[in-house]
N, C-alpha and C positions, 0 to 999 in steps of 0.2 A: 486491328492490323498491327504488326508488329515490323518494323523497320531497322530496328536493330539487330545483332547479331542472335543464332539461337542454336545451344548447345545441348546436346545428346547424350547421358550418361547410362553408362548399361547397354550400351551399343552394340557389344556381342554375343546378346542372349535372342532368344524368340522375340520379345517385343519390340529391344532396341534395333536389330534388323527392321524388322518393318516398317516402325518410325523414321528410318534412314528413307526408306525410299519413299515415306511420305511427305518428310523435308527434306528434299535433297538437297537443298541451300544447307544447311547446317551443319556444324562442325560436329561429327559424334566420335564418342569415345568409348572403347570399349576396357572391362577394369584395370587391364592390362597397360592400359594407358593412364588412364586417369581412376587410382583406387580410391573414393570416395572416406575411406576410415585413413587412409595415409595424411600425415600433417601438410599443411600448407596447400596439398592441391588444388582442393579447392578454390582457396582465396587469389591461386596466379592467374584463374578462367573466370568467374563470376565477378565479372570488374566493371563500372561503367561503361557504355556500349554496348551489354548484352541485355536483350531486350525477352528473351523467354527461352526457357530451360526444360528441358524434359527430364523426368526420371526415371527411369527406368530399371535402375540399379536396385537390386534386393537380393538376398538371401532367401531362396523357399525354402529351405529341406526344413521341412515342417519337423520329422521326428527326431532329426539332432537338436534343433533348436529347445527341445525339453531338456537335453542336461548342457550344452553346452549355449554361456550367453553369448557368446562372440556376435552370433547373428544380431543382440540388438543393438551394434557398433552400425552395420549397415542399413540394417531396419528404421531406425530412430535416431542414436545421437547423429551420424552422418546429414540422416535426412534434415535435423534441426540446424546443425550448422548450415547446410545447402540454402535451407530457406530464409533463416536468417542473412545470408551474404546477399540474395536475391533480393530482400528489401532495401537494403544497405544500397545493392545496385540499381535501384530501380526495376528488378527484372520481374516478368512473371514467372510462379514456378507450377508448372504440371506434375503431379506427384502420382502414383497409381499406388495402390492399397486391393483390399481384399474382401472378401465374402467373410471371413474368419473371421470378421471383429464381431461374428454377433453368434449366438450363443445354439443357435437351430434349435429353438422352439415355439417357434413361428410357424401357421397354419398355412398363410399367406405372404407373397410375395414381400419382402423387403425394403420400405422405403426409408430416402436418404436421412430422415429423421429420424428412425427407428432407434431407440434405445439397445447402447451395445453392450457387448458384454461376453467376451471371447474365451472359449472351454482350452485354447492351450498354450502355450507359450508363445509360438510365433504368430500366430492372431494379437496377443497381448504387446509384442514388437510392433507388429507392423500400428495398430493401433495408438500407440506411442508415435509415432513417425507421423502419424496424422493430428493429435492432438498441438506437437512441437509446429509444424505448418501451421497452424490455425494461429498459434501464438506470437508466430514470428513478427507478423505486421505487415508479410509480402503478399504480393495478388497472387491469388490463386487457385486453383482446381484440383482438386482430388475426384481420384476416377478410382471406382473402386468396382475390381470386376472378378471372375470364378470362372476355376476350371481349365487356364490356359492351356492354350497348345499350340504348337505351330513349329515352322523351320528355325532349327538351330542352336536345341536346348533339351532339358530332359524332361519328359512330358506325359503321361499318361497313354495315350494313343501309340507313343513310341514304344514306353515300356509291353503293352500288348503285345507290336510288332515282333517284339524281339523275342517274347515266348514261343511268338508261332514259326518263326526264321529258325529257332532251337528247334523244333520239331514238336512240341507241345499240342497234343488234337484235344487236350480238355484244358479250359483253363472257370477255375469259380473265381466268381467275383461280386466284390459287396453289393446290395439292391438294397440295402436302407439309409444310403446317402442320398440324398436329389439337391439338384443345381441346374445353373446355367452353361453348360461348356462355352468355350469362348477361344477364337482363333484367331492368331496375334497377329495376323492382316487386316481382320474387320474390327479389330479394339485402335490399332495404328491408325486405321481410314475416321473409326470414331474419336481419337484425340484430336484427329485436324479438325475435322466439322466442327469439334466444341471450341477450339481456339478458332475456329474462323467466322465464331457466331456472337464472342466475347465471353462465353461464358465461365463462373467463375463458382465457387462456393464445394460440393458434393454431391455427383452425378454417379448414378452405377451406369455399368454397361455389362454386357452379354449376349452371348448369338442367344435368339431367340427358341423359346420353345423347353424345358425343361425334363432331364432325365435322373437316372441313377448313373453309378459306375456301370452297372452290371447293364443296363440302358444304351452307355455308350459302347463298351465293350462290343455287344449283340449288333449293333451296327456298324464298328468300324471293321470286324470280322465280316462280314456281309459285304460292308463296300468292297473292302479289298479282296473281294474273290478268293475267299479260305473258307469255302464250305466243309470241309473236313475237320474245322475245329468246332468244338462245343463251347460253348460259352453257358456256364450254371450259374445261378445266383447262391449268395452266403449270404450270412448275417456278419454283423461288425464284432459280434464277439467270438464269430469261427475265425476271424482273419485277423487279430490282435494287432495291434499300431504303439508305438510309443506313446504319440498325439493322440489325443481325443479329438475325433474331427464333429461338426455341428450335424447332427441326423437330416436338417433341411437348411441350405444357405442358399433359396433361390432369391434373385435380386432384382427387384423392380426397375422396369429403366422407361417406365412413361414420361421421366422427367426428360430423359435424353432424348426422347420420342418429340417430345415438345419444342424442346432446344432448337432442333436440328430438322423438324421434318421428317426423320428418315424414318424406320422401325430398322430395328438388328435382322440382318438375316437367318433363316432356319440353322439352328448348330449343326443338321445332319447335310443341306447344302454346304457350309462352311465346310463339312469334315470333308466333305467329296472332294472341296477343289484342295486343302489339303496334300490329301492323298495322289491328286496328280502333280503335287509340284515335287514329295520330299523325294 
């Protein structure tokens, strides 16, 4: 139980939304308020009397992050400062992390001890940002999860939408990535249950059940009643990326399963309710 204050960073993205309304007691910030790589901000909110911290602030754009480092100001040093002030304060720190720290090639599922070892830049950031937490001295959780989507950010499932709002009746897309999709209301619901069980250490999480792009694609076209578009599958070297993404980053989360009691919900129920709220 956490009785002191508890602050929200990344407040205006898909997850930091969520998290807001899963602690509504806590003071959240969104970067525009509080930019995590700007000096001193940090140290005027992480002060004795805060008693746990969410992070939720990060940089994705995976394919800038290959020529441009600036991402691992947010990625990593930020997050080490963050964590660092957090032990200094006594605070717990909730940090979330990613599927990309580990290299996709892996037969099977992902677990939290799995040997990492991340094919691109911002894998190797975010990575960094987990290694700086472990070191820092503060209590804490690292949730590391794939695939996000949800209200209030840029996202996968959006980027679809918008082909087919363009008029788009074919769209290909890759089928030799697989993962967990994961919807930044059931990752929100799963940070409270792990803070309200104590848990602490490296937990994945993800909606249940595992697809491709081309996987999700074929179903969020289908949910949203656009029979008129086609959805083809490609391979990763017809669709070229700056990044090299992992060809399989699905994530085990028995652990979380353990923790908490619950299983993740199906990613294709997740997508549905989704789709009736954006």
């Amino acid at each position: 139980m956490h009785l002191g204050e508890t602050l929200i960073f990344g407040a205006g993205g898909m997850l930091g939304r969520a998290l807001r309304a899963e602690f509504p007691a806590a003071r959240a910030f969104a970067r525009s308020e509080a930019d995590l790589s700007s000096p001193g901000v940090l140290e005027k909110l992480i002060v004795p009397g805060v008693s746990l911290v969410l992070n939720a602030a990060a940089d994705t754009r995976v394919d800038l992050a290959e020529t441009d480092p600036a991402h691992r100001e947010t990625n990593a040093a930020a997050v080490g400062r963050l964590a660092r002030l957090c032990a200094a304060a006594g605070a717990m720190l909730v940090h979330v992390s990613t599927d990309y720290v580990f290299d996709g090639t892996a037969t099977e599922p992902y677990l939290e001890d799995h040997p990492v070892d991340p094919v691109n830049a911002y894998g190797a950031g975010k990575l960094e940002g987990e290694r700086q937490v472990v070191a820092s001295g503060a209590r804490f959780l690292i949730v590391r999860t794939s695939w996000v989507f949800g209200v209030g950010g840029a996202n996968f499932p959006e980027a679809i939408l918008r082909q087919v709002a363009l008029g788009r009746t074919e769209l290909r897309v890759v089928s030799d990535q697989r993962g967990r999709p994961t919807y930044a209301a059931d990752l929100a619901h799963a940070i409270r249950r792990l803070v309200d069980v104590g848990a602490t250490g490296i937990v994945h999480f993800a909606n249940s059940g595992e697809t491709t792009w081309f996987g999700l694609a074929a179903e969020l076209v289908r949910a949203a009643s656009h029979p008129e578009v086609a959805v083809k599958p490609c391979t990763s070297d017809e669709f070229p990326r700056p990044a090299k993404r992992p060809a399989y980053s699905v994530l085990d989360t028995s652990l979380y399963e353990r923790l908490t009691g619950e299983p993740p919900p199906p990613w294709q129920a997740a997508l549905a309710r989704y789709l009736a709220i954006r």
